[in-house]
N, C-alpha and C positions, 0 to 999 in steps of 0.2 A: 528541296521540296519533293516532297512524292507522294504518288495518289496512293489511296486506300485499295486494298484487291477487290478485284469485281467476281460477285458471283455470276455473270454472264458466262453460258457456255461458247466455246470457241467455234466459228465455225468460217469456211472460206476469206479470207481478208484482201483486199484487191490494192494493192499500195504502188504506190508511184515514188521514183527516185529524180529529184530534177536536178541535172545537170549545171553549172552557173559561172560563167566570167566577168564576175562583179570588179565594178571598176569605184571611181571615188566620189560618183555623183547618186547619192540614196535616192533620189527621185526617179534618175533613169534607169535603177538596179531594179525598183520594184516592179517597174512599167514595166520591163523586161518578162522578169521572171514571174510575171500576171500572164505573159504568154504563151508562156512554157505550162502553167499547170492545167489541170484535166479540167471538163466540163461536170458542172455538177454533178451528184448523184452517179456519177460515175467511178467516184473510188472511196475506199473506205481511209487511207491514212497517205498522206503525200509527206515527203521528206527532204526536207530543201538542204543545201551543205552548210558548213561552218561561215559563220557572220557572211549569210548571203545577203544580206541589204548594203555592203561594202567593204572592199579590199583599200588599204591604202598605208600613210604611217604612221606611225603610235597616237603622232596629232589628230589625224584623220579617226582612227578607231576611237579614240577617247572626246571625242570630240560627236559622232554619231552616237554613244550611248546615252542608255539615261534611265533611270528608274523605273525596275519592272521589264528590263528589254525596250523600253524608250519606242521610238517612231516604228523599229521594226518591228519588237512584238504587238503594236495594235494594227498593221498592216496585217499582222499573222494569224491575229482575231478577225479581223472585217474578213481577209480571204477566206478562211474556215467557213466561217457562215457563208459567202457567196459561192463557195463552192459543196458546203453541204458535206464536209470529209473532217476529220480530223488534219493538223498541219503539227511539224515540229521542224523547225529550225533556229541554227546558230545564231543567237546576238549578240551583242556587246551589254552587260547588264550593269547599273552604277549603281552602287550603295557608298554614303557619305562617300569619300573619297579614292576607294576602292572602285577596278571595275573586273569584271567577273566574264569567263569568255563562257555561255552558257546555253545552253541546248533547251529549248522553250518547247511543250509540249501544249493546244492546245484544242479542244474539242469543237464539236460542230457547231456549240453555240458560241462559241467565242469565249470560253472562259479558259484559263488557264490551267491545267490538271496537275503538271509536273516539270519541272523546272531542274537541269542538272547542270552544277559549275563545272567545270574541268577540271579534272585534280592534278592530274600530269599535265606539265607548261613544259612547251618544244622550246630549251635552249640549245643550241648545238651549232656546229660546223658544216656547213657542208661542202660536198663534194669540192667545188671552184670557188670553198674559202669564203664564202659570204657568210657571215653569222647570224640566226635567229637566236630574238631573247625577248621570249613570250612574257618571261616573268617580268622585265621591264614595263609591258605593258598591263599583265594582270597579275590578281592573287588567284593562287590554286582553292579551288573548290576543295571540300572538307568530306563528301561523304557520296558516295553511289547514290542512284536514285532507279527506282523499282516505276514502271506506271502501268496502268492497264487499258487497249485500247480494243475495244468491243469484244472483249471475253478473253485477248490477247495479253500475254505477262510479257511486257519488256522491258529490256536492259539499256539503259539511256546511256551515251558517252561523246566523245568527239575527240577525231583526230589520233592526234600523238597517241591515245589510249590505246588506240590498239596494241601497241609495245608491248600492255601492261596485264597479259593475260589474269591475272590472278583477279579483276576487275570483273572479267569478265565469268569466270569462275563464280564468285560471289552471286552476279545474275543469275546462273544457270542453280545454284542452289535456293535460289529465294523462287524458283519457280519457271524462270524466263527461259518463250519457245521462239523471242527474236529479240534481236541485239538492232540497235538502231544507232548509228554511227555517222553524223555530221563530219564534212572533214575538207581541210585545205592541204593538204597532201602535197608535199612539191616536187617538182617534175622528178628533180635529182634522188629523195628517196626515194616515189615512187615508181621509179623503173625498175630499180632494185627490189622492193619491199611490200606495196601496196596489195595487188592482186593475191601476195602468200599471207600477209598479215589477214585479210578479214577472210579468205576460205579458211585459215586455220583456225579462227576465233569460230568460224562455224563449225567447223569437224569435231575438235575439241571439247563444244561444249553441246555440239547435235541440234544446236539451233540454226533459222531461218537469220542472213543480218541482210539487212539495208543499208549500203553504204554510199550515199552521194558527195562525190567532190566536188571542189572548183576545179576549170581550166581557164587557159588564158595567162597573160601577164599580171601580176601587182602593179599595177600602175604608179603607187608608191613606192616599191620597194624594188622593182626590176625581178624581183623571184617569181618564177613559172611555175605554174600547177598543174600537175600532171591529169586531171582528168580523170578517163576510165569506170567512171564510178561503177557500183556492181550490186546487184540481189544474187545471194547464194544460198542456196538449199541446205540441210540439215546435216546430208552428207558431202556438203564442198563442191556442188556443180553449181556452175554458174548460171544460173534463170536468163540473164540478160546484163549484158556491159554496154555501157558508150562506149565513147573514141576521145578525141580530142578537145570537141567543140560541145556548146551549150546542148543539151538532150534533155529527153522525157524519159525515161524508162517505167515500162509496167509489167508487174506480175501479179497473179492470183495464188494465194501464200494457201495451200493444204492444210487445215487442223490436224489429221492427221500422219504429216509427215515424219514428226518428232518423236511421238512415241516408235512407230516402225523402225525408225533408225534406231533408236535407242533398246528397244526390243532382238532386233539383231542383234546388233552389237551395244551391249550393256560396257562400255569404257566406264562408263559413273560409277558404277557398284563395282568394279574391278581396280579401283584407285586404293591402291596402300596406303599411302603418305595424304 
C-alpha cells in the first residue's frame, strides 16, 4: 500500500528514532515504549523498530498478529493522535493464513497512509551458528512502497533490506529525500554491518535515513540486538546514535540538505549502468 504524492512543499521535519527491548508481553512493550516517545506537538514523525509491540518465537509473533497490524497498529493509531505526529512502526500483519512482517505508516489522525511488507526475509547463519529463518515465519512482501509525510517523499523498508541497495535506489528515483528503516538487527551482524549499511544507503542515494533498532535479548529466541540505532544526513554524518540500551533519539531533518548534496556532487546523473 502506498500513499498518493503530496503536493505539500517540504519544509524543517523534526523526527524521533525510538530505541526498544521488546520482550514477549505486548502489554508491557506498549507501556514502555508510550515512555519513550515525545510529547505532543513536539515532533513531526516518530519511528519506532521492527515488531516493536514484541520479540519472541514464531508462536509468539504469529500469535501477536492480526488483521491490519492487529493490537499494534491501533496502539499506533491512538499514539499518533495522543501525540499529534505522525508514527510508523513494525508489526506483525495477518492475512487469511499468511503473516506479513510490515512497516505500518500512520498519520496524525490515526488513519493509516502506507503500509510496507518486507520483501527480503533474514534466512541465514550466524556467527555462533544460531539459525534465523524469517521465511518460516512470514511471506515476503511483493512490492516497494513510496509515502509522503508533510511534504516529505519516503522510502519505506525494514531490516535485512538494507542488504538490498537496489530497493533503495528505486526510492531515490520515485523521488525519495529519506529512507526510513525499522529494524531488528542482531548484535552479531550488527557489529560487523549495521552503522556501514544505512550511512551507505545514505551516501549513495543522498538521502536523510532513519534507522531505529532493537536492543536487548529475544526473550524467545536468546538472539541479542545490537542496538545503536542512527539518523544520518544526506552525506553519511551521523545526526545522532544510541548505545545499547532503550533511547529516544531526535533531530530536525533540513529541506534543503538533499538538493545541496546532490548539487555538489551530482553521483545521480554521473551513473552509467
Amino acid at each position: 500500500m502506498s500513499a498518493p504524492a503530496s503536493p505539500d512543499p517540504m519544509r524543517p521535519l523534526r523526527v524521533v528514532a525510538v530505541q526498544y527491548a521488546a520482550g514477549r508481553d505486548v502489554e508491557a512493550n506498549l507501556a514502555g515504549l508510550a515512555r519513550l516517545l515525545p510529547e505532543p506537538d513536539t515532533a513531526d514523525l516518530v519511528v519506532l523498530p521492527e515488531v516493536f509491540a514484541g520479540r519472541g518465537t514464531r508462536a509468539d509473533l504469529r500469535c501477536a498478529a492480526g488483521p491490519a497490524g492487529g493490537a499494534a497498529a491501533r496502539w499506533l493509531a491512538q499514539e499518533a493522535v495522543r501525540r499529534r505526529c505522525w508514527l510508523l512502526g513494525g508489526v506483525v500483519e495477518q492475512e487469511a493464513d499468511r503473516c506479513f512482517n510490515t512497516a505500518m505508516l500512520v498519520d496524525r489522525q490515526g488513519q493509516v497512509r502506507a503500509a510496507y511488507r518486507k520483501i527480503h526475509l533474514f534466512d541465514a547463519v550466524l556467527p555462533d551458528g544460531r539459525v534465523v529463518n524469517e521465511s518460516g515465519t512470514y511471506t515476503a512482501g511483493e512490492a516497494p512502497c513510496l509515502a509522503d509525510v508533510e511534504g516529505w517523499r519516503c522510502g519505506l523498508s525494514v531490516c535485512y533490506d538494507l542488504r538490498f541497495p537496489e530497493l533503495y535506489r528505486h526510492y531515490q528515483a520515485g523521488g525519495a529525500r529519506l529512507l526510513l528503516a525499522p529494524a531488528d538487527f542482531t548484535d552479531a551482524t550488527g557489529r560487523a554491518h549495521w552503522e556501514v549499511l544505512v550511512r551507505a544507503r545514505a551516501i549513495e542515494n543522498q538521502c536523510f535515513v532513519v534507522a531505529p533498532n532493537q536492543c536487548g535479548v529475544n526473550a524467545g529466541t536468546g538472539v541479542a540486538s545490537y542496538g545503536h540505532s542512527l539518523i544520518v544526513d544526506p552525506w553519511g554524518r551521523i545526526l545522532v546514535q544510541a548505545g545499547d540500551e532503550p533511547a529516544t533519539l531526535t533531530a530536525t531533518l533540513d529541506p534543503g540538505a538533499c538538493e545541496a548534496v546532490r548539487d555538489a556532487l551530482p553521483a545521480w546523473r554521473h551513473r552509467r549502468l
